[in-house]
C-alpha positions in Angstrom: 81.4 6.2 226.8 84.5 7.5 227.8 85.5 7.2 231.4 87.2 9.9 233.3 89.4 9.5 236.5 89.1 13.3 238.2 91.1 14.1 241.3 90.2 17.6 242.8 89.6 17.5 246.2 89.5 14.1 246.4 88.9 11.6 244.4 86.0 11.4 241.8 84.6 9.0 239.3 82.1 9.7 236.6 81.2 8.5 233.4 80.1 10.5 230.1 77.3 9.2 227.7 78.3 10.6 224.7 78.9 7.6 222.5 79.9 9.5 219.2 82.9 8.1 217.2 86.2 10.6 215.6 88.3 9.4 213.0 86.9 5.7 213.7 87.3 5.8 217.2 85.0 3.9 219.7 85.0 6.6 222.5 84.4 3.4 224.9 86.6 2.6 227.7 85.9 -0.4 229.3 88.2 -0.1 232.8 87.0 0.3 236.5 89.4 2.0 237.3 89.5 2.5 241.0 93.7 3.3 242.0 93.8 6.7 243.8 96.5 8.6 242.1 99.2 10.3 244.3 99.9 13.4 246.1 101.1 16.6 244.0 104.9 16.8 244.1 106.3 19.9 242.2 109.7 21.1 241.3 110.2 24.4 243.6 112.5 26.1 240.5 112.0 24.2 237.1 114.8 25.0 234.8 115.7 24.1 231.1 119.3 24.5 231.8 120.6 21.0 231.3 124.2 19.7 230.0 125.3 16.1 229.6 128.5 14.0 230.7 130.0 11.3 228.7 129.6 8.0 231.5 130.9 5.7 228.8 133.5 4.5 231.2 131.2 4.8 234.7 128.4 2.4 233.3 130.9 0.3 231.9 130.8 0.4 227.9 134.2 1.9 227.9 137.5 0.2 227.1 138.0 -1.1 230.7 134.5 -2.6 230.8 132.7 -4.6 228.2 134.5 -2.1 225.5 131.4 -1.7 223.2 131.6 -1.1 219.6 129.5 -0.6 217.0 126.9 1.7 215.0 123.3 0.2 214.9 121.8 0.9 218.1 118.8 -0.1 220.3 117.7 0.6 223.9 114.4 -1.3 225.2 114.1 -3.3 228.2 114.5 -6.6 227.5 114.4 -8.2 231.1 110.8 -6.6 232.4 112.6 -4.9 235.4 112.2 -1.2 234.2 115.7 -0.3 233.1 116.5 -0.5 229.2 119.1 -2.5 227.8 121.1 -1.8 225.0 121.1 -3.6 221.4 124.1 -3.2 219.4 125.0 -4.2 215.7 128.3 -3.2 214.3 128.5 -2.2 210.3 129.6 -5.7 209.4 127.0 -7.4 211.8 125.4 -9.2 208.4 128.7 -11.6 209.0 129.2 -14.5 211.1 131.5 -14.1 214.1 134.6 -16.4 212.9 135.0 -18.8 215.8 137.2 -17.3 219.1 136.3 -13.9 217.9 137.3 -12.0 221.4 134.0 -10.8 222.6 134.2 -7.1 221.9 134.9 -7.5 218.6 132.0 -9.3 217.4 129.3 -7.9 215.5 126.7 -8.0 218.0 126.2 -7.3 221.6 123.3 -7.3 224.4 124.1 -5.6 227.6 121.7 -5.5 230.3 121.6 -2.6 232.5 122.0 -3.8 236.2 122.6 -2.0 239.7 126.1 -1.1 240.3 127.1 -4.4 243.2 129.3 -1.3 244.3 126.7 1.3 244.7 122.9 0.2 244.2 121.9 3.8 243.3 124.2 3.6 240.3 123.4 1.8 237.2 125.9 -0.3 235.0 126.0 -2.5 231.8 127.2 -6.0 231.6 127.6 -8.1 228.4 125.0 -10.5 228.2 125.3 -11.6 224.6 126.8 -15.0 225.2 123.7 -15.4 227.9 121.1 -13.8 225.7 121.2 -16.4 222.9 120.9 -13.9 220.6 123.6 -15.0 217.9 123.2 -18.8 218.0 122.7 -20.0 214.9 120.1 -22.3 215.0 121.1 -25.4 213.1 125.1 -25.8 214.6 124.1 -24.1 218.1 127.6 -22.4 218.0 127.8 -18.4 218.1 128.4 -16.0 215.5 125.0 -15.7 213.8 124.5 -12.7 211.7 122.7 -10.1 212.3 122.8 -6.3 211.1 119.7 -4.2 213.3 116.7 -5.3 215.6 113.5 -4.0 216.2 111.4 -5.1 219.6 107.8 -5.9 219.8 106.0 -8.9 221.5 104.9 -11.1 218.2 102.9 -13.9 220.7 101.5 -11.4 223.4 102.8 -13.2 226.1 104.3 -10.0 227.8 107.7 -10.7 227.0 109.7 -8.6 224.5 110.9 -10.7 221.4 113.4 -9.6 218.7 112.9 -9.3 215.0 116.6 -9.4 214.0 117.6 -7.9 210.6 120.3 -8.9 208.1 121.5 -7.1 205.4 124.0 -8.5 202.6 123.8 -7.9 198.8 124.3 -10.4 196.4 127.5 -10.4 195.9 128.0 -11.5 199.4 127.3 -14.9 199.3 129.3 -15.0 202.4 126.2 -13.4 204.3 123.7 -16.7 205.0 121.7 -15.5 207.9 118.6 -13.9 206.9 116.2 -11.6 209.3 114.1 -13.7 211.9 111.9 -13.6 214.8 113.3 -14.5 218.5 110.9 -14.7 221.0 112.0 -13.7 224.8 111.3 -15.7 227.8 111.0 -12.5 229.9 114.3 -12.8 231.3 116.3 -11.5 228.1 117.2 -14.8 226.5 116.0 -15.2 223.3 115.6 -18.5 220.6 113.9 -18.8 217.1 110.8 -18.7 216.7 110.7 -20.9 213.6 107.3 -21.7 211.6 106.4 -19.4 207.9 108.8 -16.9 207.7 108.3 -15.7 204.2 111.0 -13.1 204.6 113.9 -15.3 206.0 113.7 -16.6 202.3 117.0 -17.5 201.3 116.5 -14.9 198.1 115.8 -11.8 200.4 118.4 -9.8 200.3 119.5 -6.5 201.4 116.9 -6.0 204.3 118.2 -2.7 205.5 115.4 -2.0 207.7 112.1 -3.6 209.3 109.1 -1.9 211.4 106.1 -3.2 213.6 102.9 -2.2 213.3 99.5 -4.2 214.0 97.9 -2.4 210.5 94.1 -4.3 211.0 94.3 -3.7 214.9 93.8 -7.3 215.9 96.5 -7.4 217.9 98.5 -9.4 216.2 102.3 -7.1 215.6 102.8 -7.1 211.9 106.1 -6.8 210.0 107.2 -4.2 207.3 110.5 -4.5 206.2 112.4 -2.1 203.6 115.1 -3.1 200.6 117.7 -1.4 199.7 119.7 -2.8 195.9 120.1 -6.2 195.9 124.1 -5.2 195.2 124.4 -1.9 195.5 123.6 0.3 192.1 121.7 -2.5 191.2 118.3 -4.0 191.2 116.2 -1.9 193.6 113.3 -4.2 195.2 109.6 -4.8 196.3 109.0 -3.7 199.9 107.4 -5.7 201.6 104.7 -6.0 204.7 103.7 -9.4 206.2 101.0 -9.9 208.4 101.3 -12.1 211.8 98.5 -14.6 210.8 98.1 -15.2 215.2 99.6 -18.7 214.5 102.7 -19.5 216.2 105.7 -18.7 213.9 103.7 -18.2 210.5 103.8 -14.7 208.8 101.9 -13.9 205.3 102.9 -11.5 202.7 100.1 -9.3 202.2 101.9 -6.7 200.2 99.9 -6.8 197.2 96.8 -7.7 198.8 97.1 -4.6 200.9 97.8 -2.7 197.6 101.7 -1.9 198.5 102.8 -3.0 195.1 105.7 -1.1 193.4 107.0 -2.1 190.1 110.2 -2.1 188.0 111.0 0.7 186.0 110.9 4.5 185.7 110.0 7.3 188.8 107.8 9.1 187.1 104.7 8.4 189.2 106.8 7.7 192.4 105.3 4.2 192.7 108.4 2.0 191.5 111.0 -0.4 193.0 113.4 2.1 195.2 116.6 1.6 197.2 115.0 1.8 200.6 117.5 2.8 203.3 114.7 3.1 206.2 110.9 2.4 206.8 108.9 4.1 209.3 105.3 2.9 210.8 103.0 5.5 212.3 100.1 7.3 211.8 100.6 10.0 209.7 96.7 11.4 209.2 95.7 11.1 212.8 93.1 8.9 211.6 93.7 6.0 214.1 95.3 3.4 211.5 98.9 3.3 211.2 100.5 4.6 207.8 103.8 3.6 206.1 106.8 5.6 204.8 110.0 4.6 203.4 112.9 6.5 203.0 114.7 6.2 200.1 118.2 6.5 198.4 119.4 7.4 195.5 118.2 10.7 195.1 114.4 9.1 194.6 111.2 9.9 196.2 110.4 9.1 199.7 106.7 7.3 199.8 103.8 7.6 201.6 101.3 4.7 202.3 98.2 5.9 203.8 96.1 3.2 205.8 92.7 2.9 204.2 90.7 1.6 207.5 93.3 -1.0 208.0 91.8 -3.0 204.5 94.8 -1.5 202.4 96.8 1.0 201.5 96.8 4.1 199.5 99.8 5.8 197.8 100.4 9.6 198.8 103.4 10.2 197.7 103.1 12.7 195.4 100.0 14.1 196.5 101.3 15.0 199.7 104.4 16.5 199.1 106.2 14.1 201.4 108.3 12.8 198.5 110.9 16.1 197.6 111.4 19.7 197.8 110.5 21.6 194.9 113.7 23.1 194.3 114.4 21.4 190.4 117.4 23.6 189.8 120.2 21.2 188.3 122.2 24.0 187.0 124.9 23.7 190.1 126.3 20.4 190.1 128.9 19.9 189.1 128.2 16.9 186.6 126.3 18.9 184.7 128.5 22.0 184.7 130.9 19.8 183.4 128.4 18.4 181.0 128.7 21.6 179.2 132.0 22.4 179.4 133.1 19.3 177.2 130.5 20.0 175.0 126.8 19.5 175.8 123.7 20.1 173.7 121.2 22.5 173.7 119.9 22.1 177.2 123.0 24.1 178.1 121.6 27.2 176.4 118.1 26.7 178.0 119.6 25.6 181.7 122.9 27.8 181.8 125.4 25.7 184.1 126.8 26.9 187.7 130.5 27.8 188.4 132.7 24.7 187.4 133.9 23.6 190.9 135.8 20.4 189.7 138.2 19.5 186.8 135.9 18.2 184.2 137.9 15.4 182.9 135.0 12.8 181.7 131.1 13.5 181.3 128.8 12.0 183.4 125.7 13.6 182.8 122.6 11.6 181.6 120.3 14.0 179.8 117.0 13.2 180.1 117.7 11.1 183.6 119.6 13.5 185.5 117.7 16.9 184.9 114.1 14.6 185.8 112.0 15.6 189.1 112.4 12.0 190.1 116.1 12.6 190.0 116.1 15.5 192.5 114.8 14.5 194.9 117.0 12.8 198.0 119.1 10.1 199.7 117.2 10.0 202.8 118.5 7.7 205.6 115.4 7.9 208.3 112.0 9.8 208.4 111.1 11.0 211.7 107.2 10.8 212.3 106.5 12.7 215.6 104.4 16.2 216.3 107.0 18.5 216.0 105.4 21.9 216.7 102.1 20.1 219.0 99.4 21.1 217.0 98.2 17.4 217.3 99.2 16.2 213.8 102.6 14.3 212.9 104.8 15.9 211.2 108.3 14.4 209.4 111.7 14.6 209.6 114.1 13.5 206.8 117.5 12.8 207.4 119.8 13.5 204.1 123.0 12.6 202.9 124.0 15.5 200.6 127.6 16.5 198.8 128.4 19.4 197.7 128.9 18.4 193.9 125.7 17.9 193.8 124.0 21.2 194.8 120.6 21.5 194.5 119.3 18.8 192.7 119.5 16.6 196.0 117.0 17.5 198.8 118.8 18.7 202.1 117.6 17.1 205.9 114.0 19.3 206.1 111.5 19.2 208.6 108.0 18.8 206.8 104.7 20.1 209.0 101.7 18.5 208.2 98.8 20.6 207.7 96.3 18.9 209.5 94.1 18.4 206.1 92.1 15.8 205.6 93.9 14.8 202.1 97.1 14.9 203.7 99.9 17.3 202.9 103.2 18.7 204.4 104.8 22.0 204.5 108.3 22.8 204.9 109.6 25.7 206.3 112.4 27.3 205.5 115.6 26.2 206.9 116.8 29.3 207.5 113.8 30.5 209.1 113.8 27.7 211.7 117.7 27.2 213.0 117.6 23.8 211.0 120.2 25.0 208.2 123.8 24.2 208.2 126.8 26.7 208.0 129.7 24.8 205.3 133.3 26.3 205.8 134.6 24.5 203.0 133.6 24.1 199.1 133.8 20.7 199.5 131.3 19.8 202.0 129.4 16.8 203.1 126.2 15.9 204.9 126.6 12.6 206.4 122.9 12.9 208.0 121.6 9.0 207.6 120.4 8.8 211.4 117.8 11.1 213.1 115.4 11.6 216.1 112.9 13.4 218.0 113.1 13.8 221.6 112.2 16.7 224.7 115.9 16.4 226.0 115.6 19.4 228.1 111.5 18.4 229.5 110.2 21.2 228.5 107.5 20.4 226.7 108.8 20.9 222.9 110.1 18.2 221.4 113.9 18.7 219.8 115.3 17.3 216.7 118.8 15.4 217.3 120.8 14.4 213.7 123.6 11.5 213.2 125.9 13.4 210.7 128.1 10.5 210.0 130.9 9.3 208.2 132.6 12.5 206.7 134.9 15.0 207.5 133.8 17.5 209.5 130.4 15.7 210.4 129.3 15.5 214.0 126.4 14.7 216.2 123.7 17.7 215.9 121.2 18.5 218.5 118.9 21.5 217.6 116.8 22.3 220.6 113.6 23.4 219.4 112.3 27.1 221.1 108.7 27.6 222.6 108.6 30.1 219.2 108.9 26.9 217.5 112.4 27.8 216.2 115.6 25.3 216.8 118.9 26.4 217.6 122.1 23.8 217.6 123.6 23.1 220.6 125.5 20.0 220.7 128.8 21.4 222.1 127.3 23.7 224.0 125.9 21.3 226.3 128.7 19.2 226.4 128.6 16.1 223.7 130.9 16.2 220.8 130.4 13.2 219.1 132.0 13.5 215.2 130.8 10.9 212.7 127.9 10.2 214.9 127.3 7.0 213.1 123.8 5.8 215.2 122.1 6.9 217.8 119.7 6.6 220.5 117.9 7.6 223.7 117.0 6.3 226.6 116.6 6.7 230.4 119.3 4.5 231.6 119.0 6.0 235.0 115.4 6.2 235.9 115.6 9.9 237.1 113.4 11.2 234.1 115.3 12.5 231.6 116.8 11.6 228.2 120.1 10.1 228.6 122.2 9.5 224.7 123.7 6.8 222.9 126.2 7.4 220.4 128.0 5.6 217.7 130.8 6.9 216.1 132.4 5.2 212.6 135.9 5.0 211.0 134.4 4.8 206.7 136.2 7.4 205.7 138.4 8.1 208.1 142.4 8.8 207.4 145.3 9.9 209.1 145.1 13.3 208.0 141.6 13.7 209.8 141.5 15.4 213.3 137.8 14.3 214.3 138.7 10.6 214.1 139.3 10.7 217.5 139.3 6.8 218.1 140.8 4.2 216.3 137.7 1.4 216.6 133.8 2.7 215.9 133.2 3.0 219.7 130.0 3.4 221.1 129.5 6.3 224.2 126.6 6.9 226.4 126.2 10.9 227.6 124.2 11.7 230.8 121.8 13.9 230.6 122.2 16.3 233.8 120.0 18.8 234.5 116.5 17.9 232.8 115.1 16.0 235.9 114.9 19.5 238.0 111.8 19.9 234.9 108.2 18.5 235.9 107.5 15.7 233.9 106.3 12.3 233.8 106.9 8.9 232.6 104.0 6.1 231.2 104.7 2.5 230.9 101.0 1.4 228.5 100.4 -2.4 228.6 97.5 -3.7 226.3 95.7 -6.7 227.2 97.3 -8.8 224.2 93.5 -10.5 223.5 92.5 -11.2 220.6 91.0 -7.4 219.3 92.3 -5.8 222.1 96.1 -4.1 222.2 99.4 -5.9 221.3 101.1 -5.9 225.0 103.7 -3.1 224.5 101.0 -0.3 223.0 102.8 0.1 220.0 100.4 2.1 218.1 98.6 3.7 220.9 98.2 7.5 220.9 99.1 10.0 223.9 97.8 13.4 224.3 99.0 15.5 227.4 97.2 18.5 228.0 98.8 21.1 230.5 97.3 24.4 230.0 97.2 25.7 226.6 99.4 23.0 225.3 98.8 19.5 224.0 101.5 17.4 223.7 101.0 14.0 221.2 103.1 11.2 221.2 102.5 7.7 219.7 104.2 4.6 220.9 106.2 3.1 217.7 108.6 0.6 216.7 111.9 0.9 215.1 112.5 2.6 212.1 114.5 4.6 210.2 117.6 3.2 208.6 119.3 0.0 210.4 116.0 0.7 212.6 117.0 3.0 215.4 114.7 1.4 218.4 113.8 3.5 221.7 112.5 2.2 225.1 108.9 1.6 225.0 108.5 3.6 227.9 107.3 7.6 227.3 109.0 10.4 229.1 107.0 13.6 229.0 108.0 17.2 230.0 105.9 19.4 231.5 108.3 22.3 232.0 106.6 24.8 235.0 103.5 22.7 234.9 102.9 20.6 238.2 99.9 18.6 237.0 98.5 17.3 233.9 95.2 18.9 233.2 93.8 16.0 231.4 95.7 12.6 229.6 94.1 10.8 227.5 95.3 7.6 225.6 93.7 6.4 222.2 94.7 2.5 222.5 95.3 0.6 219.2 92.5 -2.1 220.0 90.2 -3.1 217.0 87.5 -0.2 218.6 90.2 2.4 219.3 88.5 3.0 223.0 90.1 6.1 224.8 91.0 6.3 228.4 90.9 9.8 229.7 91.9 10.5 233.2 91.8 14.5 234.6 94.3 16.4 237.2 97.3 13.9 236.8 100.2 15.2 239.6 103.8 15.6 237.7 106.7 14.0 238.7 105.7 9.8 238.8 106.0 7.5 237.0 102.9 5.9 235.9 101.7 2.4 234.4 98.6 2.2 231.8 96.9 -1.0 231.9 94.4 -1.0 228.7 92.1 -3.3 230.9 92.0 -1.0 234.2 93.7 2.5 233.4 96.5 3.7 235.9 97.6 1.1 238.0 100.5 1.8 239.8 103.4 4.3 240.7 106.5 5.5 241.4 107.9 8.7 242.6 110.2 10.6 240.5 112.9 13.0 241.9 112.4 16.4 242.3 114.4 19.2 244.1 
């Protein structure tokens, strides 16, 4: 039965009978709904013409204010009062703080986002790390902990947002003691350990490089999939691993092999060995109401695909689906194996003639029968996107590459991969060319920094846009390709005022509450030199750009809270499913976790545009409850800001601008 909230004339309240299931989904919704929704409030001349400002210095992250470094970021509100906060990690964040460490410089930061005391319409930032608790370490109660990313979720369901903070260090830094933990929130943004069985805070886990929540068996409980990168780096690529949250306080269980996630040591071949994970991703890939698992992989290795099988297990689809490489096996250009067969070679040479010779070829170091294998050509992806790119209902991916030009074609370049709504999933991927998503090189000796990557509707107009971190190297910038309602992208970072080079992380978030995408970039020194124009500071600063102009679109915001029972929803949705209908488009979005490499984590909170469209035909919501009940709710006015209860449906709202 799914229930229906109508307004047409006035309000109306019916219920529909039909009790049949889709892709395991109990079509029951068991609100009583009875909130009126609001008045229609339209924008009298939506436009997409937006630009952003750099406020870095207004909200007070600049140098004069709490001076904010860094290049792991997070925005999610940590407090409960509707604003996000930020999260910030710095490169060495794995480190302890040495003790009297000035406060900017150390390696983690929590800054909450307040009201301006000098003008309450304004919002600011203020450092709250010392407050927050967040880098106690436990057993001496003095600052400093370490800490490299964090991902938010609520792990006890008591409506508070905890932390599952990440640390990365290799073996060789036995300097790194902190290991990844859970800190549970009291609602207010201070945070402590949550203590108990935490299998993964194992003294022997090392190089955690990037953690997800998901509730896979939809009882909801959060559950915690972290990825491994080499435990020092070239060396020893490890088991990822998922642990389930067993709904005791503080006790997690590894379920990897149980749930059939086991990889082994050894060759590629079939795509289900040990890898140097760089990023995980948790969503639901198939549409099929259970969420799926991807990692993201370096070293020129496959990417892998985990398909939920019902939430008993998992499945590997990595090769089936095409989500692990491009086709292109064509070796011949780089440059190792051009200079391969200068200094000699072997036959191979004669069957695969070699590219131009780009660099002096003073030592061999091609390994034939390694090198010129599919499993070697595949990429060095940072983060996989999972969103509905084109709004055909099915989620689509996004990898984020590293690439060099020395290598040529046997390493995969950043590609957008459509899923083609089969039931045995596979992806597509368009050309680059064909879509706006290729890059122009000036230089021979080009790099692709990309390692950090989102999807996002900066401009509300309904179509989703695909922003890059293209970080580290020269000549690398932030990239924001505005997708086109012909499904096209064209790159317009400058144009609308951000230039952010060596965009190392990256956000978004609506710091403002007007309704729009605001951004938060990073910005990183690695490779920088004297001789380098775009190292334009001299510390990896972290800015915050405005987005101006988006709010004159029709749009609207949803805040979903699940019940947190036993079976029901985890409190913050994450899993839940949102389809917008506005005429003859359908707009999907799912509610996720962190994910991609150092875990990249957005507000919980879902800003959708509606470009010229006043009122949402119909919204439905497919909450992540062990039945998977739907809440559907007809002629939704534009322009509020609306909170999702899964017990009752719409329960409350506020006004959003409009001109």
């Amino acid at each position: 039965m799914v229930f229906i909230l109508a307004v047409a004339a006035g309000l109306q309240v019916g219920c529909d009978d039909d009790s049949s299931s889709n892709n395991n989904t109990n079509n029951v919704n068991n609100s009583n709904n009875t909130t009126p929704l609001p008045e229609m409030r339209c924008q009298s001349a939506p436009s997409a013409d937006i630009s952003f400002t750099d406020v870095s210095d207004e909200v007070g992250i600049g140098v004069d204010g709490a001076h904010l470094l860094g290049n792991h970021l997070g925005a999610v509100d940590l407090n409960g009062d509707g604003y996000p906060d930020i999260i910030v990690h710095s490169g060495n964040g794995g480190l302890r703080d040495a003790e009297g460490t000035e406060e900017y410089l150390r390696g983690k930061h929590i800054l909450m986002n307040e009201a301006d005391p000098q003008d309450p319409e304004r919002r600011r930032f203020v450092d709250f790390t010392e407050a927050s608790g967040y880098d106690i370490i436990p057993d001496s109660g003095d600052r400093g902990r370490g800490a490299s990313w964090a991902v938010a979720g609520d792990f006890n369901n008591d409506g508070h947002v905890d932390l599952l903070s990440g640390v990365y260090g290799e073996t060789t830094q036995p300097e790194i003691v902190d290991r990844t933990t859970v800190l549970l929130g009291d609602g207010q943004g201070q945070f402590s350990p949550q203590g108990g069985e935490e299998p993964f805070n194992d003294i022997s886990r090392y190089s955690n490089v990037s953690g997800s929540l998901l509730d896979y068996d939809r009882d909801s409980q959060l559950d915690i999939f972290l990825g491994y990168f080499y435990s020092s780096y070239g060396i020893g690529p490890q088991q990822d691993r998922l642990y389930r949250n067993a709904n005791i306080a503080g006790v997690y269980r590894d379920v990897t092999d149980a749930m059939g996630l086991t990889t082994y040591n050894g060759g590629e071949v079939d795509g289900i060995n040990h890898k140097a994970t760089w990023g995980v991703t948790a969503c639901d890939v198939n549409g099929d109401g259970w969420t799926d698992l991807i990692s993201s992989n370096y070293g020129r290795a496959y990417n892998m695909l985990w398909l939920s099988t019902d939430g008993t297990g998992f499945e590997n689809h990595t090769m089936t689906s095409g989500i692990a490489a491009d086709d292109n096996l064509d070796w011949s250009d780089n440059q190792f194996y051009v200079c391969h067969c200068v200094l000699g070679g072997g036959t191979e040479c004669d069957d695969v003639p070699p590219g131009t010779q780009l660099i002096n070829c003073t030592s061999d170091n091609w390994n034939v029968g390694f090198d010129d294998q599919p499993w070697r050509n595949a990429g060095n992806t940072g983060t996989s996107v999972c969103a509905d790119i084109n709004n055909d209902g099915f989620m689509d991916v996004y990898h984020a590459d590293i690439t060099h030009w020395h290598i040529g074609q046997s390493s995969d370049f950043s590609q957008l991969l459509l899923n083609n709504g089969e039931q045995a999933t596979t992806f597509t991927r368009p050309d680059l060319a064909d879509i706006g998503l290729d890059r122009v090189h000036e230089s021979v000796d080009w790099n692709q920094g990309d390692i950090f990557a989102m999807a996002v509707d900066i401009d509300n107009d309904g179509y989703l846009d695909i922003i890059v971190g293209d970080t580290d190297y020269p000549g690398t910038k932030l990239r924001i390709f505005r997708q086109l309602a012909d499904g096209t992208f064209e790159e317009s970072a400058e144009e609308l005022g951000v230039y952010a080079p060596r965009a190392a992380g990256l956000t978004y978030l609506d710091y403002d509450g007007d309704g729009d995408y605001d951004l938060l970039v990073g910005f990183s020194r690695m490779r920088c030199t004297t001789a380098d124009a775009d190292c334009i500071f001299d510390e990896p600063r972290v800015r915050l750009f405005r987005n101006d102009g988006a709010s004159s679109q029709n749009r609207v915001t949803l805040s979903l809270a699940g019940t947190g029972a036993f079976g029901g929803s985890n409190t913050l949705a994450i899993g839940a499913v949102i389809k917008i209908t506005t005429g003859d488009m359908t707009q999907t979005r799912e509610i996720q976790s962190g994910y991609g490499h150092n875990s990249i984590q957005h507000p919980f909170e879902i800003t959708v545009g509606l470009g010229e469209a006043c009122v949402i035909d119909k919204l439905e919501i497919f909450w992540p409850n062990k039945n998977r009940t739907t809440y559907t709710v007809e002629n939704v006015p534009a322009n509020y800001h609306y909170t999702v209860l899964e017990s009752t449906g719409i329960s409350a709202f506020t006004p959003l601008s409009v001109q």
